[in-house]
Residue frames as qw, qx, qy, qz and C-alpha x, y, z in Angstrom:
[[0.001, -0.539, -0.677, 0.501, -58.30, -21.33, -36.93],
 [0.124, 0.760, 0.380, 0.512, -61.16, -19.03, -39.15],
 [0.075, 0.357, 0.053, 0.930, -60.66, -15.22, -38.74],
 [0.577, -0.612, -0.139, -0.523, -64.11, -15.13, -36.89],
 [0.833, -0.418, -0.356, 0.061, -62.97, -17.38, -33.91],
 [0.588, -0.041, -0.225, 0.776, -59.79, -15.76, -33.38],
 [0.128, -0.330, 0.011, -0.935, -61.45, -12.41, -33.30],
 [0.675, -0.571, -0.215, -0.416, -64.19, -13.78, -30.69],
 [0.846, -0.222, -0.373, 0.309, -61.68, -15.25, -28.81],
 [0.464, 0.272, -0.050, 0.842, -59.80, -12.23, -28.56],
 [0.267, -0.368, -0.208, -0.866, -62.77, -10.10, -28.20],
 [0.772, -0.573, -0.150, -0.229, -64.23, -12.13, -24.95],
 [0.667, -0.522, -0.144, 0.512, -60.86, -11.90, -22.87],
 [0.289, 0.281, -0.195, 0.894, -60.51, -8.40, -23.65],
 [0.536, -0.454, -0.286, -0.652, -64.41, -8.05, -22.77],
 [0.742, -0.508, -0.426, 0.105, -63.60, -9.71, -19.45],
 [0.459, 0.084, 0.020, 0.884, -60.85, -7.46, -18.96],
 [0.222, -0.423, -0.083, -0.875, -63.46, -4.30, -19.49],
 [0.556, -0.569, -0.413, -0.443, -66.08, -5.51, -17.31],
 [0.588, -0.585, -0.390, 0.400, -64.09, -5.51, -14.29],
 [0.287, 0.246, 0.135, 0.916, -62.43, -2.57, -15.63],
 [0.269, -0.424, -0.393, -0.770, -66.00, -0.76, -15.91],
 [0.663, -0.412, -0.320, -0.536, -67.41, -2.91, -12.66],
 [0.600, 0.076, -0.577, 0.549, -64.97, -4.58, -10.67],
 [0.263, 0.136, -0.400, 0.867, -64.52, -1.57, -8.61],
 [0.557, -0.465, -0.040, -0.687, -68.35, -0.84, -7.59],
 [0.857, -0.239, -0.426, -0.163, -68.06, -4.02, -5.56],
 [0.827, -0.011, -0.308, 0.471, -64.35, -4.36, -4.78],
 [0.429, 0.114, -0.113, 0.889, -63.29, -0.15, -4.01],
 [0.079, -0.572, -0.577, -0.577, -66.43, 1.10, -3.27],
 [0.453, -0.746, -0.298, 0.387, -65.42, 2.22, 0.09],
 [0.666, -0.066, 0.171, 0.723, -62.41, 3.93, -1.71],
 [0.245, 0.721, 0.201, -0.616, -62.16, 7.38, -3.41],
 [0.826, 0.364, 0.427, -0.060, -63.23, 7.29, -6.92],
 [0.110, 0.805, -0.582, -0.018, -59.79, 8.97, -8.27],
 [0.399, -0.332, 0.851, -0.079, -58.63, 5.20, -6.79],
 [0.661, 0.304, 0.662, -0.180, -61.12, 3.35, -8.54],
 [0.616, 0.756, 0.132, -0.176, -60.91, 5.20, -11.69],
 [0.116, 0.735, -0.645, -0.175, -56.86, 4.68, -12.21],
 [0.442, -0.017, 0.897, -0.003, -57.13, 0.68, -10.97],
 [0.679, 0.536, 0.461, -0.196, -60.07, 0.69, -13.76],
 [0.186, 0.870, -0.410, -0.203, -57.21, 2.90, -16.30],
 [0.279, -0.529, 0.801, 0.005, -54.80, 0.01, -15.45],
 [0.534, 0.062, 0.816, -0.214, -57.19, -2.75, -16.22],
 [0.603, 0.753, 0.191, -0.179, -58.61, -1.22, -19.48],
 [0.044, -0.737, 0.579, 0.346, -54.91, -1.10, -20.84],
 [0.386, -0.043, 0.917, 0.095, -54.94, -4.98, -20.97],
 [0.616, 0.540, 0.521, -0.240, -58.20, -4.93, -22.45],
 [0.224, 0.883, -0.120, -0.394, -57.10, -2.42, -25.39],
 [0.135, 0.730, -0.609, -0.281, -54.08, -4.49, -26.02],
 [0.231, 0.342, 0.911, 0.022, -56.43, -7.61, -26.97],
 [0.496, 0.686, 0.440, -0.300, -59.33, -5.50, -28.45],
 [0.395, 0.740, -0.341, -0.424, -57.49, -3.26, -31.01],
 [0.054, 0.527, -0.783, -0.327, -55.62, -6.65, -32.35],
 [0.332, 0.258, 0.894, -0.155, -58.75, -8.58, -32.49],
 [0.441, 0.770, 0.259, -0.381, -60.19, -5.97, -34.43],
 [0.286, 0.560, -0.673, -0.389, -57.40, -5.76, -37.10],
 [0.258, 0.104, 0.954, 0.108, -57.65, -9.66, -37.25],
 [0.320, 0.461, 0.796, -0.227, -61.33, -9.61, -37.65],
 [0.540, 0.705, 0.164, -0.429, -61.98, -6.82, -39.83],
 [0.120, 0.405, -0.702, -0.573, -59.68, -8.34, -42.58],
 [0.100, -0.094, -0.860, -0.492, -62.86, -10.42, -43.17],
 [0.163, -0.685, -0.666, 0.246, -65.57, -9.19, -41.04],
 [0.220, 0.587, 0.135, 0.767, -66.81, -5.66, -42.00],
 [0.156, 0.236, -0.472, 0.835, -67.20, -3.21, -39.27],
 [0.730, -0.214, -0.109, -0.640, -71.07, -3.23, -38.59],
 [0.895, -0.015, -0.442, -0.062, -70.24, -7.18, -38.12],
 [0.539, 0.143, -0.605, 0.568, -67.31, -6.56, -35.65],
 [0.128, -0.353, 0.219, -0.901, -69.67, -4.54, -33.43],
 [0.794, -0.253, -0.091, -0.545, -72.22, -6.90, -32.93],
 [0.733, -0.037, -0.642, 0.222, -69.98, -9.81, -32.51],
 [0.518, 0.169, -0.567, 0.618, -68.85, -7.43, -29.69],
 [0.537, -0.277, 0.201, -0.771, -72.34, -6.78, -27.98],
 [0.907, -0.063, -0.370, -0.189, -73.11, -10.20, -28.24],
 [0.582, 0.105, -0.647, 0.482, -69.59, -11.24, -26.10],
 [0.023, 0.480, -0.299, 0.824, -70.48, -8.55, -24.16],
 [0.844, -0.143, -0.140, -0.498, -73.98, -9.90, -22.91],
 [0.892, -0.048, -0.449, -0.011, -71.87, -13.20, -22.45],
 [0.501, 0.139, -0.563, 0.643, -69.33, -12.48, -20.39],
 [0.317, -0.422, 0.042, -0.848, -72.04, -9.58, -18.35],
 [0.773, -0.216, -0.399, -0.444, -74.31, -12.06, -17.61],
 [0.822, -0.044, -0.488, 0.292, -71.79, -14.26, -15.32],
 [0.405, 0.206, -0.313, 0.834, -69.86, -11.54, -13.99],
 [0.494, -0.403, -0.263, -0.724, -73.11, -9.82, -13.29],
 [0.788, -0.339, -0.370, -0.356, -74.52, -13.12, -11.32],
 [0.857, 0.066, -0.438, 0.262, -71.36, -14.58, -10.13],
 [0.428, 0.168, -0.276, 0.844, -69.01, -11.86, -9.26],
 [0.166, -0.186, 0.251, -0.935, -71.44, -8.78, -7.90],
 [0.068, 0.322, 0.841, -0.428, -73.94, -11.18, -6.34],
 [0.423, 0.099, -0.071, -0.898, -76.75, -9.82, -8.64],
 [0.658, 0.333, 0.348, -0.578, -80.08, -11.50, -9.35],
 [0.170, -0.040, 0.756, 0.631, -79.64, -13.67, -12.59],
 [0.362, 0.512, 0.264, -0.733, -83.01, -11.89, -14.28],
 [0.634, 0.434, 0.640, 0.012, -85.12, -13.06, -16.92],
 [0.080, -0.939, 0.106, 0.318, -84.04, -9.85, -18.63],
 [0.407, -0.389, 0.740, 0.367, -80.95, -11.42, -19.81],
 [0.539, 0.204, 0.794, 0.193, -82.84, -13.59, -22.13],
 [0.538, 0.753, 0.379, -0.003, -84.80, -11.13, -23.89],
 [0.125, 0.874, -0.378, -0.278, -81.85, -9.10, -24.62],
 [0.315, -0.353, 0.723, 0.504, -79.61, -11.80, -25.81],
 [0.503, 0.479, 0.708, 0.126, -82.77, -12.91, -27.85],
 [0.414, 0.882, 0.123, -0.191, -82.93, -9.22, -29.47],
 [0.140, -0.676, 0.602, 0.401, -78.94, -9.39, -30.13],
 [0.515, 0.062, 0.797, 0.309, -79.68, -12.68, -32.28],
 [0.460, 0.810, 0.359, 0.058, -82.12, -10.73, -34.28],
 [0.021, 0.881, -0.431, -0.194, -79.18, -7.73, -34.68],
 [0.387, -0.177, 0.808, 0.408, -76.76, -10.95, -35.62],
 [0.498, 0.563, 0.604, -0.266, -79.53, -12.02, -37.83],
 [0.322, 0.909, 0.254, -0.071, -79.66, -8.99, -39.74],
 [0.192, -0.902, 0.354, 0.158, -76.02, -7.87, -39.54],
 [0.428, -0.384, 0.784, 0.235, -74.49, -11.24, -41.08],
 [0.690, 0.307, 0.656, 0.010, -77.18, -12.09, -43.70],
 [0.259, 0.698, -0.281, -0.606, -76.09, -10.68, -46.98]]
């Protein structure tokens, strides 16, 4: 499997991992106090960490560091976007598009050499 896929793979199920980490709890604890919310979110960002930092050693042994950053706005955006609509019962907003459309220009520019 190429170096890039394994590092996106990696890098969108730790990025699912953060976002509930980061969001989860506005939905799910939001009665709670935020000491509660902010250790369950601690707990949940562990996982994430221990999938991001070894996706990033994968990936930068052929992706330079400018390049691992965008791959990981770009997952980010994907994995938002659902979690966003699905999970916290937002709007699915037109919004979306033009940001993912400015992240292709940042790919764009960030991979062409």
């Amino acid at each position: 499997m190429p170096i890039w896929v394994q590092t996106a793979l990696l890098l969108s199920l730790s990025n699912i991992f953060m976002t509930f980490a980061w969001y989860g709890h506005l939905r799910t604890l939001n009665s709670k106090p935020w000491a509660i919310a902010a250790l369950l979110s601690w707990g949940i960002a562990l996982f994430e960490y221990l999938i991001m930092v070894p996706a990033n050693r994968i990936g930068y042994t052929e992706l330079n560091v400018g390049q691992l950053k965008i791959m990981q706005e770009v997952i980010t955006l994907m994995v938002f976007v659902p979690f966003s609509v699905l999970f916290m019962h937002q709007p699915l907003k037109l919004d979306y598009l033009w940001a993912g459309l400015c992240l292709l220009g940042a790919v764009y520019f960030i991979f062409r050499s």
